[in-house]
Every structure is written in structure tokens, then in C-alpha cells.
C-alpha positions, -999 to +999 in steps of 0.1 A: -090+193-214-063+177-193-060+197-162-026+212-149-009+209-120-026+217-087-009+250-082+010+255-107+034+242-083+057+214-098+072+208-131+057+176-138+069+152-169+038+145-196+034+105-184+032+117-153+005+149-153-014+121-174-013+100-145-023+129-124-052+131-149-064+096-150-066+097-112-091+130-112-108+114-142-110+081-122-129+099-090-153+115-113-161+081-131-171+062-095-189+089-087-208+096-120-235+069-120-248+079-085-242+121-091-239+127-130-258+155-140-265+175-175-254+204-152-219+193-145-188+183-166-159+178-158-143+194-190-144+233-187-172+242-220-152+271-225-118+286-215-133+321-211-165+313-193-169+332-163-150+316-133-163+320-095-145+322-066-160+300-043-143+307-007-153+300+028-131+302+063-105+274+067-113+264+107-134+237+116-169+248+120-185+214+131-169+214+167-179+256+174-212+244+160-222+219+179-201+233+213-188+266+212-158+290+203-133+278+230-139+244+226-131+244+194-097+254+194-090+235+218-104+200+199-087+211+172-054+223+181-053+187+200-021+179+178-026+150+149-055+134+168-078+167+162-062+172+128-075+136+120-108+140+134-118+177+133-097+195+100-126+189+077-127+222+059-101+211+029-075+229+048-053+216+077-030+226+102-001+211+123+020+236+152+057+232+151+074+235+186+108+240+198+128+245+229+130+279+238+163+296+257+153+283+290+147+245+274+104+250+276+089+231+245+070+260+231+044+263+196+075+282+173+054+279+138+027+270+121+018+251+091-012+252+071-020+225+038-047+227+014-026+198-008-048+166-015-032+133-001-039+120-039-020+139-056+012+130-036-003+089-035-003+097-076+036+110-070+045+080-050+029+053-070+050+066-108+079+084-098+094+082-063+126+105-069+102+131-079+081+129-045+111+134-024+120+160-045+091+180-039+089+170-004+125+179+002+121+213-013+081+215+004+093+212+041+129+225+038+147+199+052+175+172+044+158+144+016+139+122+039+149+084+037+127+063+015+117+049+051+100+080+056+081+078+026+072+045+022+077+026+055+106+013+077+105-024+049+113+003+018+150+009+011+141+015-022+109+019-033+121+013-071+125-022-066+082-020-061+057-021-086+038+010-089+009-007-070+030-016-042+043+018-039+010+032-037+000+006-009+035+008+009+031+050+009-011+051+016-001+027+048+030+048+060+013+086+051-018+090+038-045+062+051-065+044+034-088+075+026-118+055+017-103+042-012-117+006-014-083-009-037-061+006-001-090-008+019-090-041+002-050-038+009-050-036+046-045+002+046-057+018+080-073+048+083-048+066+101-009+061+084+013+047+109+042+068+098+052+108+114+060+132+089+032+140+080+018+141+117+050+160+125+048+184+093+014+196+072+025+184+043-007+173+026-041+172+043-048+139+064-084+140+068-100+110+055-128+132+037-103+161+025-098+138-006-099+149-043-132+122-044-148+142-015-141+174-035-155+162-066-186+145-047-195+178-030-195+200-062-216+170-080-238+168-050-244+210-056-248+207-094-285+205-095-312+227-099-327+226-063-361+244-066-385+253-038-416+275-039-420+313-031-447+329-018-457+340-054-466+301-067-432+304-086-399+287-078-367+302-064-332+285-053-336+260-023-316+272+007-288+252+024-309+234+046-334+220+016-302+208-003-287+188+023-315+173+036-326+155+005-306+127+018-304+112+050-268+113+062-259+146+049-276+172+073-241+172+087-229+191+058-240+217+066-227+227+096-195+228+082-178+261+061-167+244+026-193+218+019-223+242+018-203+271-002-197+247-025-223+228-031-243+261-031-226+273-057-232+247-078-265+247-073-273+284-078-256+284-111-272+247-120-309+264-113-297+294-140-293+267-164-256+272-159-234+238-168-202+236-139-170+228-142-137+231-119-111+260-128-079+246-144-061+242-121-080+218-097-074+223-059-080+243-029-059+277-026-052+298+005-068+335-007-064+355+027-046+352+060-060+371+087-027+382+103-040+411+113-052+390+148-018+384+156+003+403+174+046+402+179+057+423+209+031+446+211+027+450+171+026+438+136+038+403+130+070+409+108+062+402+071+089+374+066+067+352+094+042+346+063+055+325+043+029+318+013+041+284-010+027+255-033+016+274-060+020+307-080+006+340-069-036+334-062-031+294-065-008+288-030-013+257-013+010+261+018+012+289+042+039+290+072+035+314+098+065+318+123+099+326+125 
């Protein structure tokens, strides 16, 4: 079953959802000879199995677990450079400032991105006029110049082949993201271009990838097993999953890898097969707004801006005037 669009967001042509397709289809096959499992598929069995939720908070818990609350926040709200290095939850942030009426640069909004950098490399690699379509409408703004998109050499990113497009755009927005064909290319890790430094417009964490996604669910579809008091067997915990590797005991201070991979593994030990929900992605459920207060009370609804998807599949939220 081909999946849809992350979202439901955009209205995608047939060649090009395929594409979307092959790409997904393509992460799944590197990673199937190390991770394949009878307890994972990456075709949904049946459209009406029983679909769970799996949620967990978006802030980086690796920096407040190995320091505490207040360093945290400030690590991470340390502009692109904590994006880059701390924003590992599949869910990123950047803070918008203006000028204020007496000229002081001051935080005016913010935007949050669950979007994977893929699916816009998949964009800009087979349809360009579509990308800054969907970017143009995403952040709001004027069309960006193809220079934005693909680099300050790319007046028009037509004259490309596809596989140029996809190096010229991974080296200007997205980073290599451990992709060995952008490695092998000369990508960096960190894209030399701004707007998506400036903006959140897909996440920029170089293990927020669709791969890193589908490696963690994979990674969780087993049936860990450890042994109760009783003689029988009962789920392993989180710490007896991701130490079965060396490496990985860092997963687990973290919010999304372990609630995901636990998942997995609590309905592989039932016997259960997994599979993602159509669509595939990460969606924004709650916003704790609540925490937030505008002169003394509520913020005003139209600061919450929910986007990127329909109703219980949004991708983007803006919070601000």
C-alpha cells in the first residue's frame, strides 16, 4: 500500500507521491538486512487494525538529562547551532525576532517543524516549481529565489538533472543527513544556506531523518523478553532494550526513541506484526499554551497557528503574533 502524503498536506501529482514512495521504500530496504524482522512490515496487514498513538514531549531531553532544567533551554534555545546539535526529538524549533518600537531585537514568534528534510530533498530532486510552491505558501512569504533553494550557482534549477538538484539542495538546506550518495558528493553536515536556519521549515537534525525514524521502530520490533520473578518471561524494560547494543544506551535518555521503540516491542512480544499509520510522519497532538501568559492572561487564540497537515496530522505550529 503506497503511503500518502505526510500530512495530508499537499496535493502531490501520481509520479511524484511514487517518488515519495520509492524514497520511504528505499530507507526501509538499507535498513532491512541488519533490522528486518517477522514482527515488522512495512505494508499496513490490514486497514482496520488497531492503530496506537505513540506520543512523547517534543523538547530535548538529552541536555536536562545529563545537566539540568535551566541548562537546557538555554543549549537549546542557542539559535541554529543548538537546533543542529540538541533538537533530537523529531521535532524542531527556530525563534523569530524583530525590532520592537524602541528598535530592541526581541523573540516576536516561534516556529515549530516535525517535517522530514527528505521529503522536501524528494520535492527538490522531481519537481522544483512544486517545492517553492509549498515553501512559499509554508512560511508565508514572497517565492524565494531558486538561490535560496538550491544555492547562490542555481538560476534555474531546471536546467539540473534530478541528481544534481538533490545534491545542489542537500548542500544549500538540508546537509548531508547521513546519506552516503550526499556524503560521497561533498555534502556537509550542516547546509551552508539560511532559510532554513532563519525559518523551521523542515527539521535539520542530522538524525531527525525519515531513515532514523524507520531505524528506531525496526530497532523496537522485537520481542525483548526478560525473566520475572515467577521463572516466566515478561517485556524487557527500556534499559534491557537499548543496551543490547553498544552505542545505543544513549537512546534512551532521550523522549521519542524509547516511546517508540517500546512500542514496538510491547506489541512485537504479543505476537503483534507493526506497521506505520498511513500517513507516515511525526504530528504535533498538544501545545501546552496554557504556560504562557500575554499581559497578565490567556495567550490570544490567533497566536496558535496549527499548519502542515489536516486536523490530528499537523506538522507546523506558529506561536506569536
Amino acid at each position: 500500500m503506497p503511503f500518502s502524503v505526510p500530512g495530508l498536506a499537499d496535493d502531490l501529482t501520481p509520479d511524484l507521491l511514487d517518488r515519495w514512495n520509492k524514497e520511504i521504500d528505499r530507507r526501509f530496504r538499507s535498513l532491512e538486512p541488519d533490522l528486518g524482522s517477522k514482527y515488522f512490515t512495512l505494508e499496513p496487514d490490514d486497514p482496520a487494525a488497531e492503530r496506537v498513538a505513540v506520543t512523547w514531549f517534543g523538547n530535548p531531553a538529552e541536555p536536562e538529562f545529563c545537566f539540568d532544567a535551566a541548562t537546557a533551554r538555554a543549549l537549546s534555545d542557542w539559535g541554529v547551532r543548538g537546533r543542529r546539535a540538541l533538537h533530537n526529538e523529531y521535532c524542531e524549533y527556530a525563534v523569530i525576532s524583530a525590532a520592537d518600537t524602541e528598535g530592541r531585537m526581541r523573540p516576536k514568534r516561534v516556529q515549530v517543524t516535525t517535517e522530514l528534510p527528505e521529503y522536501y530533498l524528494t520535492l527538490a530532486e522531481h519537481d522544483p516549481a512544486r517545492l517553492r510552491e509549498i515553501v512559499t505558501a509554508t512560511l508565508a512569504t514572497e517565492p524565494p529565489r531558486w538561490q535560496e533553494l538550491y544555492g547562490p550557482a542555481v538560476a534555474d534549477p531546471n536546467l539540473l538533472s534530478p541528481t544534481q538538484r538533490r545534491v545542489a539542495f542537500a548542500r544549500h538546506l538540508t546537509g548531508h543527513g547521513q546519506h552516503r550518495d550526499l556524503i560521497d558528493a561533498d555534502v556537509p553536515a550542516d547546509p551552508v544556506g539560511s532559510l532554513n536556519a532563519v525559518n523551521a521549515l523542515f527539521m535539520a537534525h542530522p538524525i531527525n531523518g525519515l531513515d532514523d525514524l524507520i531505524y528506531i521502530v525496526m530497532f523496537g520490533a522485537q520481542p525483548y523478553a526478560r525473566r520475572n520473578a515467577a521463572g516466566g518471561f515478561e517485556p524487557a524494560g527500556r534499559d534491557q532494550i537499548f543496551r543490547r547494543q553498544p552505542g545505543l544506551e544513549a537512546l534512551s535518555c532521550r523522549h521519542a526513541d524509547p516511546a517508540a521503540a517500546l512500542a514496538a516491542a510491547d506489541a512485537a512480544f504479543q505476537g503483534r506484526t507493526v506497521s506505520f499509520a498511513d500517513p507516515l510522519g511525526m504530528y504535533i497532538q498538544q501545545f501546552t499554551s496554557e504556560v504562557f501568559l500575554f499581559e497578565g492572561g490567556p495567550v490570544p487564540d490567533p497566536w496558535i497557528r496549527l499548519g502542515r497537515g489536516r486536523e490530528g496530522l499537523h506538522q507546523r505550529l506558529e506561536f506569536g503574533p
